[in-house]
C-alpha positions as MATLAB code, in Angstrom:
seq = 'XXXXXXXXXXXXXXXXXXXXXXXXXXXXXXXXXXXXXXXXXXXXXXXXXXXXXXXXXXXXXXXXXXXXXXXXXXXXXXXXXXXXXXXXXXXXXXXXXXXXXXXXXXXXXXXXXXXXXXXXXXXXXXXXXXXXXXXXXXXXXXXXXXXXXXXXXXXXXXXXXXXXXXXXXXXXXXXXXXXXXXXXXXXXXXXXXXXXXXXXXXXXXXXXXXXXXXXXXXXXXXXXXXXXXXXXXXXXXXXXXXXXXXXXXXXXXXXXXXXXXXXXXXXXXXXXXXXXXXXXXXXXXXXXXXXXXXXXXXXXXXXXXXXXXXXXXXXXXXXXXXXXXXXXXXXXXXXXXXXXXXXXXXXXXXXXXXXXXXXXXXXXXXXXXXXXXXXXXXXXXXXXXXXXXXXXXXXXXXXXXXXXXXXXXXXXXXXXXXXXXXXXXXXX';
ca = [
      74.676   76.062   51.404;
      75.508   72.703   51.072;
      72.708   71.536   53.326;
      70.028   73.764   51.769;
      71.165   71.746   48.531;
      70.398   68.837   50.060;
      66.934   69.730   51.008;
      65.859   70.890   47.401;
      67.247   67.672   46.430;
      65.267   65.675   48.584;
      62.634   67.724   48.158;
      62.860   66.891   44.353;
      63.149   63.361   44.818;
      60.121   63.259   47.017;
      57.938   65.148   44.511;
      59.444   62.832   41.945;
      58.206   59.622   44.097;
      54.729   61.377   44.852;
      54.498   61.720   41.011;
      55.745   58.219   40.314;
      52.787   56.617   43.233;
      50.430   58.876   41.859;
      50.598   57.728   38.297;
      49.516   54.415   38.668;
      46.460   54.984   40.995;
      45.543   57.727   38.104;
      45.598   54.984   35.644;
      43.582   52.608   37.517;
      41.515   54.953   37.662;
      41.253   55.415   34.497;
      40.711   51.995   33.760;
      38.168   52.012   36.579;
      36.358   54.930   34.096;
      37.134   53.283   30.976;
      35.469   50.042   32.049;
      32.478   51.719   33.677;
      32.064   54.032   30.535;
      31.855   50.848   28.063;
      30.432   48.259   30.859;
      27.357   50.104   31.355;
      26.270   50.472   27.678;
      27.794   46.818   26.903;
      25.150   45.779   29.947;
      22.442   47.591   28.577;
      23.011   46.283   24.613;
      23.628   42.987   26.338;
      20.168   43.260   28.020;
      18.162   44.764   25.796;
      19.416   41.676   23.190;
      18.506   39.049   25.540;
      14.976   40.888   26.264;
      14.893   41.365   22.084;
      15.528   37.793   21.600;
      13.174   36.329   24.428;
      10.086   38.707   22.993;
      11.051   37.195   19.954;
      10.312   33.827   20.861;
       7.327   34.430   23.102;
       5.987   35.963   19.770;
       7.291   33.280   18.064;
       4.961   30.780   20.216;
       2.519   32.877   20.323;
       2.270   33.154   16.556;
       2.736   29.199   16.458;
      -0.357   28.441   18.728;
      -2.502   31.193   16.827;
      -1.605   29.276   13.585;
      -2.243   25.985   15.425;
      -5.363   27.134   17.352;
      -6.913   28.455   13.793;
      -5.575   25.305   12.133;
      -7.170   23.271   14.573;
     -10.249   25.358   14.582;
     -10.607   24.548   10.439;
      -9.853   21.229   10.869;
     -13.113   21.272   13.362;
     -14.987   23.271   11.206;
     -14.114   20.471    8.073;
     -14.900   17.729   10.855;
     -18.338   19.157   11.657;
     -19.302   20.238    8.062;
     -18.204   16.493    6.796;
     -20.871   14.597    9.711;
     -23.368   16.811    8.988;
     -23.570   16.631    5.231;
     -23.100   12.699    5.043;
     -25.776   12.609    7.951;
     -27.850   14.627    5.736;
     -27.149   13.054    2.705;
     -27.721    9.726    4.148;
     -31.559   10.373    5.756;
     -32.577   11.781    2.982;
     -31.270    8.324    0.990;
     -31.628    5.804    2.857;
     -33.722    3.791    0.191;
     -30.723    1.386   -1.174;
     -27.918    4.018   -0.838;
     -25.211    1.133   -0.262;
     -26.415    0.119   -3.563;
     -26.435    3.192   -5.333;
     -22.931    3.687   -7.581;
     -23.475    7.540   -7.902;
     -24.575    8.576   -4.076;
     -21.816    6.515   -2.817;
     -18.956    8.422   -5.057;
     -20.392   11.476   -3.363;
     -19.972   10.447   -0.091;
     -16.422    8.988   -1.061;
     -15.177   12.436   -2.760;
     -16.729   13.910    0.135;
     -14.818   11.261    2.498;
     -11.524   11.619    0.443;
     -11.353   15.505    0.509;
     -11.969   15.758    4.261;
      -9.131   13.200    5.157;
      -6.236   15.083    3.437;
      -7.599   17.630    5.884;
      -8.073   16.295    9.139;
      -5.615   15.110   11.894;
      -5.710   11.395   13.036;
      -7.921   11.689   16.072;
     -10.382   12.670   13.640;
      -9.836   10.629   10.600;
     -10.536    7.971   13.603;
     -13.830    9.373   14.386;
     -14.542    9.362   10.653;
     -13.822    5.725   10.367;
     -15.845    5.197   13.323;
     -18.844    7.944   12.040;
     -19.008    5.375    8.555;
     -18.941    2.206   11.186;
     -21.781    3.981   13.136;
     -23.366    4.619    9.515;
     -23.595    1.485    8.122;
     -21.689    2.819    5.181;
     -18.699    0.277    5.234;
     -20.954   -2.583    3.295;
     -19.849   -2.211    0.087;
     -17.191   -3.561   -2.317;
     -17.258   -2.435   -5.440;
     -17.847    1.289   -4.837;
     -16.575    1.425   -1.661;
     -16.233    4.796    0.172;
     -12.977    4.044    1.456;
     -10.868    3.526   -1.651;
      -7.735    5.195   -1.571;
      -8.861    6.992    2.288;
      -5.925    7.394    4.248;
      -6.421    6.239    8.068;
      -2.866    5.605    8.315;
      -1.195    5.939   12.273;
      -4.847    5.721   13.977;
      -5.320    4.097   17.246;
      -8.424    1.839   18.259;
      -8.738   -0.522   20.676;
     -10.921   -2.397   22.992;
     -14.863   -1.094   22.897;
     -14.609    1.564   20.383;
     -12.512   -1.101   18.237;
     -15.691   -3.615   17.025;
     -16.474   -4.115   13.302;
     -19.388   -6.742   12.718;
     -19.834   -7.353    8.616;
     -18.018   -4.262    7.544;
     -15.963   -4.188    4.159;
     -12.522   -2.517    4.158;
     -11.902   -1.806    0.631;
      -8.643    0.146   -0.551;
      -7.987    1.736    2.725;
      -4.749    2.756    3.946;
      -3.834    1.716    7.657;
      -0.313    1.968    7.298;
       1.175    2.312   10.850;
      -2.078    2.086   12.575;
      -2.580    0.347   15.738;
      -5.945   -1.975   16.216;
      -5.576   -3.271   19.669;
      -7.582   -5.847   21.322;
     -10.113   -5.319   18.690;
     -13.052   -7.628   17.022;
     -13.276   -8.063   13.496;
     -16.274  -10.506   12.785;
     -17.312  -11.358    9.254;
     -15.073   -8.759    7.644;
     -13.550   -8.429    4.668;
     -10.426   -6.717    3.754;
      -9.351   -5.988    0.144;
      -6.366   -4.478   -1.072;
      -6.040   -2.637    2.088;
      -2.441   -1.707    3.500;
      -1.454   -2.356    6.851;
       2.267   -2.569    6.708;
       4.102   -2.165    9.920;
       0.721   -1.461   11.624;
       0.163   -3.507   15.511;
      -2.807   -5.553   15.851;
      -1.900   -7.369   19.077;
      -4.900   -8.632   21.215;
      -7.360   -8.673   18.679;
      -9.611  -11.469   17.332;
     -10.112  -12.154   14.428;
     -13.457  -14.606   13.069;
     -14.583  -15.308    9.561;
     -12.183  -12.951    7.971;
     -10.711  -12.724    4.388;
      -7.437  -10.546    3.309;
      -7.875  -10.467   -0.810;
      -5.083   -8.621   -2.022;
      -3.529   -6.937    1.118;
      -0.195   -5.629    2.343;
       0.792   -6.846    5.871;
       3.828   -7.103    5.872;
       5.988   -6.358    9.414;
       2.738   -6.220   10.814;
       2.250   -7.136   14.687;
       0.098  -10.273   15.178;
       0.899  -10.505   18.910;
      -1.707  -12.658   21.097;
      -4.452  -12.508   18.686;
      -6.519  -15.351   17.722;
      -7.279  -16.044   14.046;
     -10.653  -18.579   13.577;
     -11.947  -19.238    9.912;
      -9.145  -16.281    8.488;
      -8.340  -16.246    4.790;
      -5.821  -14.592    3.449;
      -5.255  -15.086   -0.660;
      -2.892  -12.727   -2.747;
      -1.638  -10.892    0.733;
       1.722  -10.524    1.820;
       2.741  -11.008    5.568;
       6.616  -10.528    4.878;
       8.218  -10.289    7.958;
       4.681  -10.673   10.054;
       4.955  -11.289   13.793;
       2.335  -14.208   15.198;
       3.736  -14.517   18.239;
       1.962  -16.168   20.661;
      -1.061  -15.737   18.018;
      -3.344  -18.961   18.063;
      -4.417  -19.859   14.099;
      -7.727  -22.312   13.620;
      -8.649  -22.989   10.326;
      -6.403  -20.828    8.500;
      -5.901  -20.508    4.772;
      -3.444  -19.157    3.029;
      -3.284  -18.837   -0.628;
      -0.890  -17.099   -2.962;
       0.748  -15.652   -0.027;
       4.361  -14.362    0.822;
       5.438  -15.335    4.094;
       9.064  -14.620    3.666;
      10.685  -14.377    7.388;
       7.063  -14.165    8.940;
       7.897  -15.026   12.956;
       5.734  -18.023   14.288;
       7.257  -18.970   17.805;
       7.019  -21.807   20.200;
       4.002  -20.144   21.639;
       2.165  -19.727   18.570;
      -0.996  -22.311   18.207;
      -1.410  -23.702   15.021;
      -4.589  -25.815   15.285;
      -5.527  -26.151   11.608;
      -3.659  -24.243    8.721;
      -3.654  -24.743    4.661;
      -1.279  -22.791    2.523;
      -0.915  -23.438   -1.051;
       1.143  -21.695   -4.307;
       2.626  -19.566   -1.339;
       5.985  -18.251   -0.059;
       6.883  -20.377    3.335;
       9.213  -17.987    5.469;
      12.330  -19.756    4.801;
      11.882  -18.569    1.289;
      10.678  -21.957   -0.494;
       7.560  -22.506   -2.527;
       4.945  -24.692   -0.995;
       2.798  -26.935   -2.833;
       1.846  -25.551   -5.873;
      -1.202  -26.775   -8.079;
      -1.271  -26.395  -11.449;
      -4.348  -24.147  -12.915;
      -6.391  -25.600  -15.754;
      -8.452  -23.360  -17.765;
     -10.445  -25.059  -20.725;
     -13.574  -22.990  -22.549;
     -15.809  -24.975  -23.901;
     -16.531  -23.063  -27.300;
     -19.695  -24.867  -28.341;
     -20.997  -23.202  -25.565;
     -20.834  -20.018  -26.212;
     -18.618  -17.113  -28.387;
     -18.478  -14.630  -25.342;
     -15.131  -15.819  -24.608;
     -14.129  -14.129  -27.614;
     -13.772  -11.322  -29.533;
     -14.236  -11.835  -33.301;
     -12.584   -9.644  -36.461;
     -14.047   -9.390  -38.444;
     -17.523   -9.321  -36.671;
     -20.096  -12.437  -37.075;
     -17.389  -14.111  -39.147;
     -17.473  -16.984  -37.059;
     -19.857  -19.709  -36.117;
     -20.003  -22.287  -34.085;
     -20.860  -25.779  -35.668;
     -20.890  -29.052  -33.634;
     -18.882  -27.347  -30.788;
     -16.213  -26.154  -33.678;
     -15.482  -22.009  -34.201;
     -15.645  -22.383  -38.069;
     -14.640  -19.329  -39.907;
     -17.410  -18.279  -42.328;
     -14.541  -16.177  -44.772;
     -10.918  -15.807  -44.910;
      -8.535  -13.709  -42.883;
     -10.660  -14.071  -39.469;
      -8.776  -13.422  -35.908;
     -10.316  -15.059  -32.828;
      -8.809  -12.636  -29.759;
      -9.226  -13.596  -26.128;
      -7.864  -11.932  -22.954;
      -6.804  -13.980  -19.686;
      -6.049  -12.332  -16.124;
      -7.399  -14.653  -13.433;
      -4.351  -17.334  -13.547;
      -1.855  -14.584  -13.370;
      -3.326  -12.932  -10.533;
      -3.907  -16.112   -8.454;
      -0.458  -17.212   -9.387;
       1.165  -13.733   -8.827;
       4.174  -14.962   -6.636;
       4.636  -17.892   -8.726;
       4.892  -15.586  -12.014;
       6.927  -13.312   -9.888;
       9.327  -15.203   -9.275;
      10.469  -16.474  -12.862;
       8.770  -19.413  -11.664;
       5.485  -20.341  -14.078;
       5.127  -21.556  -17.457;
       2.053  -21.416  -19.699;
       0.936  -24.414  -21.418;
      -1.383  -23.082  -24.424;
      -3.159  -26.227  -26.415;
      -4.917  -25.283  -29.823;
      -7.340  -28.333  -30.877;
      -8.023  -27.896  -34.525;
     -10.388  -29.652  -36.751;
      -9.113  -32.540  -39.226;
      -9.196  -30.767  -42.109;
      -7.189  -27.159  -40.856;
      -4.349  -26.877  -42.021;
      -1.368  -24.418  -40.372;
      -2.616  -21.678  -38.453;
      -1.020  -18.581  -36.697;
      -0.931  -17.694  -33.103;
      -0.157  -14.649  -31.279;
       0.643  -14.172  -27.725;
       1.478  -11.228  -26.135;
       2.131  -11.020  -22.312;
       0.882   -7.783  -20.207;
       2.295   -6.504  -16.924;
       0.215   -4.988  -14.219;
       0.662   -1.381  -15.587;
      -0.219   -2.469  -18.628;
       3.260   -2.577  -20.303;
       3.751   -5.688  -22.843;
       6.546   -7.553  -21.745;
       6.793  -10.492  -24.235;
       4.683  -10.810  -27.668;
       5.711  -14.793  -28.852;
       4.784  -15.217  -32.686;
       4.390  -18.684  -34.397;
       2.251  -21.086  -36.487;
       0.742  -23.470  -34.856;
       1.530  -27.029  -36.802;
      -1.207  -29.968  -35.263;
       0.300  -33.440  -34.710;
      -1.298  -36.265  -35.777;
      -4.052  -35.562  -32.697;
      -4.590  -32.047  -34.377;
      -2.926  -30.709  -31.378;
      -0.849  -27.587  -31.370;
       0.793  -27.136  -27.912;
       3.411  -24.521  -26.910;
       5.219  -24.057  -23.546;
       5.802  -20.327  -22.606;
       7.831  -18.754  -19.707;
       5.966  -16.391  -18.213;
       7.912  -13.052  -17.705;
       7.705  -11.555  -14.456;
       5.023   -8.969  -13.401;
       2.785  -10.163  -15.574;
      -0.752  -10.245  -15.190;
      -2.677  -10.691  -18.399;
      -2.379  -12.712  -21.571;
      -3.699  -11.845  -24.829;
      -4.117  -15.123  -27.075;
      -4.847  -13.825  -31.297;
      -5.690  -16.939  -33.398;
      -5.450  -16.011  -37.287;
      -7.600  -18.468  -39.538;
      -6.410  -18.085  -43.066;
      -8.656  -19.834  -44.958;
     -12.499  -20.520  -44.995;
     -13.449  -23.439  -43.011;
     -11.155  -23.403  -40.853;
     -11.764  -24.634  -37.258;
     -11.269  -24.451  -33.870;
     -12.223  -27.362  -31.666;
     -11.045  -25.934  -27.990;
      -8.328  -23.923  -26.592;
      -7.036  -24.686  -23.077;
      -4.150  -23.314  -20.870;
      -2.482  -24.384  -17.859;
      -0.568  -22.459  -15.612;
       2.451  -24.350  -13.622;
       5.567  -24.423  -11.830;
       8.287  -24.637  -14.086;
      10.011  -27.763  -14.227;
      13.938  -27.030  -14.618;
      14.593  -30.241  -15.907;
      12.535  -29.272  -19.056;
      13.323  -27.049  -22.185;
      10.556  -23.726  -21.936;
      10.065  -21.852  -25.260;
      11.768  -18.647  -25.316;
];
C-alpha cells in the first residue's frame, strides 16, 4: 500500500515536471508564432514603403528632367526665334540701322525680353550674336541698356571686342578672361565682383561704371580711362597700367602690389585707397550772356534782352531760371562726401539796385535737398557772391534770378565748384 502510494506520487510529480518543461517550450513557441505572425506583414509594409518611397523619387526625377528638358527646350525655342528675327530684321535694314532711334528700341525690347528668358550659356551667345552683328556701336540708344549678362564666361578667342560700345549692361559676376578690348567704351555698365584676369585692355574709357571688387589680375591697361567709376576694393595685382587716367574715381582699398607696373598714371578729384582725396581742381563755369539767351529760361517770355552783353529786363517782375548738372556729376565724390562748396557770383549793372536769388539744390532722384533764399546786395564792384555747401547726393542746381524793376541788369553769372576749405565760414 504504502509503496503503491509512492508510485502515484512520483508519478504525479513527474507529470507535474513534464508540465512545468513543457510550458516554457509552448511559450517560445508562441513567441516564435507571435513574431512570425507580425514579422512577416511588418517586412512586407516595411518593403512595400521603401519600394513606395524610391518610385516616388524616381518619379520625382523623372518629373524634374521633363520640366527641365521642356524648360530647356523653350529656352531653345526663345534662343532660335530671337537670332532669327534680329537676323531678319537686320538684312532687311541695314541702310543706317545703328543710326536709327526706333529700329534699334525694337531690337533692344526684343533683346531685353529674351534675356529674362534665357540661361547664361545663351545670354553669352547673344552677346556674342550682337558682337558678330555689328550692333554694339551705339551710345545713345544702345541695345544693351538695362540687358542682364550677369555670371557669363568668355575668354581667350571667343573673348575679342574691336570698337564695340557697352552701354548700361549688367556683368555683375561675369568672368572675361584673357580677353581683348580695343577701342571700347564702357558706360554705366556694372561689373562688380566680376574677374577679368589676363585680359588687355587698349584705348578704353569706363564713364560712369561700377567695378568695384573686381579682379584685375595680370592684365595690362594702355591708354585706359576711367572717369565717374568706382574700383572700391579692385584687385590690380600684378596688372601693368600705361597711361592711365583716372578721374572722379573711388579707389577706396583698391589692391596695387609690388608686382603691379605703374608706368604712367593721372588721377585727379578722386578717392586714393587709403581713403584721402587727391588733388582736386576747382571747376569754373562762366556764361557769357551777350552771347546768347539759351542758357536761360525767361518768365515771362521775351521779357528780356540783351544790350551790350547785359540781360536787361524789358518790364517788371521778370525771373531769369537756369539749370546746372555737369559740375555735380564730375564732382560726384567730392559732393558726396560733404566735401564741395558752390561759389555763385551775380555781376549786376551800376544802376541795379537789390535783387533776389533763388537756389534750390536737386539730388539724383530728383528730390530737392536744400532751396537757399536771399537778396543779392552788390559791393562797390556790383558783385553779389554767396558761398553754398553743397548737400550730399546732389546732382543739379537750379539758379532763379528775380528782377524787380525795369532796367534792371545782369552783366554775368559764374560758379565755381571746390573743395571746401574748413578753415572758412560756408553759408548755411
Amino acid at each position: 500500500m504504502t509503496r503503491q502510494l509512492f508510485f502515484q506520487r512520483s508519478n504525479k510529480v513527474s507529470i507535474s515536471n513534464d508540465a512545468i518543461e513543457k510550458k516554457p517550450l509552448r511559450t517560445k513557441l508562441g513567441w516564435m508564432k507571435l513574431i512570425s505572425s507580425v514579422g512577416i506583414p511588418l517586412t512586407i509594409g516595411i518593403f512595400t514603403l521603401v519600394t513606395t518611397l524610391q518610385n516616388r523619387h524616381i518619379a520625382r526625377q523623372e518629373r524634374e528632367q521633363d520640366i527641365n528638358q521642356a524648360q530647356d527646350e523653350q529656352r531653345e525655342a526663345v534662343f532660335i526665334t530671337y537670332i532669327n528675327d534680329i537676323s531678319r530684321f537686320r538684312d532687311q535694314n541695314l541702310q543706317n540701322l545703328t543710326k536709327n532711334a526706333d529700329k534699334l528700341v525694337y531690337i533692344h525690347s526684343k533683346t531685353l525680353a529674351a534675356l529674362r528668358t534665357l540661361d547664361v550659356e545663351r545670354k553669352k551667345n547673344i552677346l556674342l550674336f550682337l558682337r558678330d552683328s555689328s550692333l554694339l556701336s551705339e551710345d545713345e540708344n544702345s541695345i544693351l541698356s538695362e540687358a542682364d549678362f550677369s555670371r557669363i564666361h568668355l575668354e581667350n578667342d571667343e573673348c575679342l571686342f574691336f570698337k564695340v560700345i557697352f552701354s548700361g549692361a549688367n556683368f555683375y559676376r561675369t568672368s572675361f578672361r584673357n580677353c581683348l578690348f580695343d577701342n571700347v567704351i564702357f558706360r554705366r555698365t556694372d561689373f562688380r565682383f566680376s574677374d577679368l584676369a589676363g585680359s588687355i585692355f587698349m584705348d578704353v574709357q569706363f564713364i560712369e561704371c561700377s567695378i568695384n571688387e573686381a579682379i584685375f589680375h595680370d592684365t595690362i591697361l594702355s591708354e585706359v580711362t576711367f572717369n565717374g567709376t568706382t574700383l572700391a576694393r579692385a584687385d590690380f595685382s600684378r596688372a601693368k597700367l600705361d597711361s592711365i587716367h583716372l578721374f572722379n574715381v573711388n579707389l577706396t582699398k583698391a589692391i596695387f602690389d609690388n608686382q603691379t607696373q605703374v608706368i604712367s598714371l593721372e588721377i585727379k578729384n578722386s578717392i586714393l585707397p587709403n581713403g584721402s582725396f587727391s588733388q582736386i581742381d576747382d571747376l569754373f563755369i562762366a556764361p557769357k550772356p551777350c552771347e546768347s539767351l539759351e542758357n536761360w529760361q525767361i518768365k515771362p517770355v521775351d521779357t528780356v534782352q540783351v544790350e551790350n552783353c547785359t540781360l536787361v529786363a524789358k518790364i517788371p517782375d521778370v525771373n531769369l531760371e537756369q539749370a546746372l548738372n555737369f559740375p555735380f556729376v564730375e564732382r560726384s565724390l567730392l559732393v558726396d562726401a560733404h566735401q564741395a562748396e558752390l561759389e555763385i557770383t551775380v555781376e549786376q549793372s551800376f544802376n541795379t539796385q537789390t535783387i533776389r536769388i533763388d537756389i534750390i539744390f536737386v539730388g539724383r532722384k530728383s528730390g530737392v535737398y536744400k532751396v537757399f533764399e536771399t537778396n543779392c546786395t552788390t559791393n562797390l564792384d556790383h558783385i553779389c557772391q554767396h558761398h553754398l555747401h553743397v548737400p550730399s547726393h546732389t546732382r543739379w542746381v537750379y539758379l532763379s534770378i528775380y528782377l524787380p524793376r525795369v532796367g534792371d541788369a545782369i552783366v554775368n553769372v559764374s560758379y565755381r565748384l571746390r573743395q571746401i576749405d574748413v578753415s572758412s565760414k560756408v553759408s548755411n
